[in-house]
DOROGU-916632 format. One record per residue (C-alpha): x, y, z negated; residue in one letter. Coordinates in steps of 0.001 Angstrom, whole numbers, plus 500000, padded with zeros to 6 digits. Layout:
% DOROGU-916632
XYZa ...
This chain:
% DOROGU-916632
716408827024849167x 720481827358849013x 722109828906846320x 723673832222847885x 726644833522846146x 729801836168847089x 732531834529848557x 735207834405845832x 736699837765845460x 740605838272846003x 742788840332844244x 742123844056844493x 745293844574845797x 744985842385848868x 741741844535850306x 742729846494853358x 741013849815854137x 738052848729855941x 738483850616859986x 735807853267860585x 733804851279862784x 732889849155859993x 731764851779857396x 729955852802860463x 728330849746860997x 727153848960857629x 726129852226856715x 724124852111860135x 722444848642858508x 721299850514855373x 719892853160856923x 717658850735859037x 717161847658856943x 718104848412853231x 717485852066852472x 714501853561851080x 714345857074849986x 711495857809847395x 710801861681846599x 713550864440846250x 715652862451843689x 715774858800844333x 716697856257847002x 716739852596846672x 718473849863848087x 717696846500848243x 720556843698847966x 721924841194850057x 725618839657850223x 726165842029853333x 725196845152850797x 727177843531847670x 730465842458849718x 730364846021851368x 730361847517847701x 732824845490846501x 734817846520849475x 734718850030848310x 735530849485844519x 738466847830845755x 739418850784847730x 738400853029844851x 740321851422841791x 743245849273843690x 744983849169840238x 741704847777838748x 742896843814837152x 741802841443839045x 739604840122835595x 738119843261835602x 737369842620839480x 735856839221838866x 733658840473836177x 731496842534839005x 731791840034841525x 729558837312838714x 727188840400838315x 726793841241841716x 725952837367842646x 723117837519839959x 721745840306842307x 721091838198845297x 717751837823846591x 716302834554846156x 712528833078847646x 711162834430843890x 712718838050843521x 714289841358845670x 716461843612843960x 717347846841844620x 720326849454843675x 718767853196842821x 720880855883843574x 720291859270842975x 719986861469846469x 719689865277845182x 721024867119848146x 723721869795847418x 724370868451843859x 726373866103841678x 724779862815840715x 726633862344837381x 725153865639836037x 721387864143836543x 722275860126836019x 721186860075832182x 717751862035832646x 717109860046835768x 718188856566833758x 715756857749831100x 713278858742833206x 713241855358835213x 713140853568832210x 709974854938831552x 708346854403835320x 706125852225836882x 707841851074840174x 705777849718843005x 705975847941846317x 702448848842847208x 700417847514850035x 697610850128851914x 695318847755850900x 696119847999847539x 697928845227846741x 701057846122844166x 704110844322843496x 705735845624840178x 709576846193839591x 711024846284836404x 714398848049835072x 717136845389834398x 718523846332831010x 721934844566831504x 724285847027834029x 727861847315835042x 729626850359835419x 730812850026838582x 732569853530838774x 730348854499842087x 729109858007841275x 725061858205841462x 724347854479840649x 721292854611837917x 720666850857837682x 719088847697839564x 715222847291839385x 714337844031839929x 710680842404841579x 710040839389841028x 707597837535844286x 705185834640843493x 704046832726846352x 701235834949846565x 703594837793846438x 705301836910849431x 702223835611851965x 700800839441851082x 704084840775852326x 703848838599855083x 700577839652856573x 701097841235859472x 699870845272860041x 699663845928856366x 701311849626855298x 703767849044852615x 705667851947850167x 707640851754847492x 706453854056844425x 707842855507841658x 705094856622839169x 706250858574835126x 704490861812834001x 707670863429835235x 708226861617838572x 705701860464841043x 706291860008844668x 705946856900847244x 708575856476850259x 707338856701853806x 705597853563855527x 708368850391855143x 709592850252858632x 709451846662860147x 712708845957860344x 713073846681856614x 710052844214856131x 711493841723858482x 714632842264856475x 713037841703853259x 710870838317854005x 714426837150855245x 715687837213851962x 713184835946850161x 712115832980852559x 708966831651854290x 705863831411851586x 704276828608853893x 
């Protein structure tokens, strides 16, 4: 399989506002393809270069006097986030309704760090994610970290079966919850990044 990578990022300065339609649009892909909410507290979202280019997008719009160094630095991290045939990873935000993220992003951070997180088939099948420890501050309010799962071949002909139920879970003492059934387009969107296991 191709190495996928970011288009080379320009200077902050030369982003344009992106038009309405487009937040629109990719905000509408999330919500379908990429989002997964899991309990009160926590959504996660998995990566692709649509997701990463979108973020960087906003950053630019966000910190336009950022140096373009500084700019370059997240656009290497963000390409070590793209899905490959042997791993997803996903972004997980905190979602508390009414509230402000940054007061709950340490005791969430902490209390990740100390989860089990699951892609978990009905069948029992489970596909473990793990905390990266490396992150980025990438000055978006909410962000806790990346949690990465990593697909043998196996890994990926389970996902593939067709009818199987699939959740994500997060499991601590503190935090337990699964997300609703994985709708098919976010499991057709998934086995697209990571590639046919025939």
């Amino acid at each position: 399989m191709a190495t996928r990578t970011l288009e080379q990022p320009p200077n902050p300065a030369s982003f344009r506002e992106l038009p309405l339609d487009a937040v629109d649009r990719s905000y509408r892909h999330l919500d379908r393809c990429r989002r997964i909410r899991v309990g009160p507290a926590l959504t996660l979202v998995f990566e692709n270069q649509q997701t990463l280019w979108f973020r960087m997008q906003e950053l630019a719009g966000i910190t336009r006097s950022t140096a373009d160094a500084e700019v370059r630095r997240l656009h290497d991290w963000y390409n070590r986030l793209l899905p490959s045939e042997d791993r997803l990873l996903a972004a997980l935000w905190v979602s508390l309704p009414g509230r402000r993220p940054i007061l709950n992003l340490e005791n969430l951070r902490d209390l990740v760090a100390d989860s089990r997180m699951l892609l978990r088939c009905a069948g029992g099948y489970e596909i473990e994610g793990t905390l990266l420890p490396e992150r980025v501050r990438d000055r978006l309010i909410g962000l806790v970290g990346w949690i990465e799962f990593p697909f043998s071949r196996e890994d990926r002909l389970a996902l593939e079966t067709p009818r199987q139920e699939w959740r994500l879970a997060i499991e601590s003492d503190d935090y337990n919850y699964e997300s609703e059934p994985l709708t098919p387009l976010v499991l057709m969107s998934l086995l697209a990044d990571l590639g046919s296991a025939a």
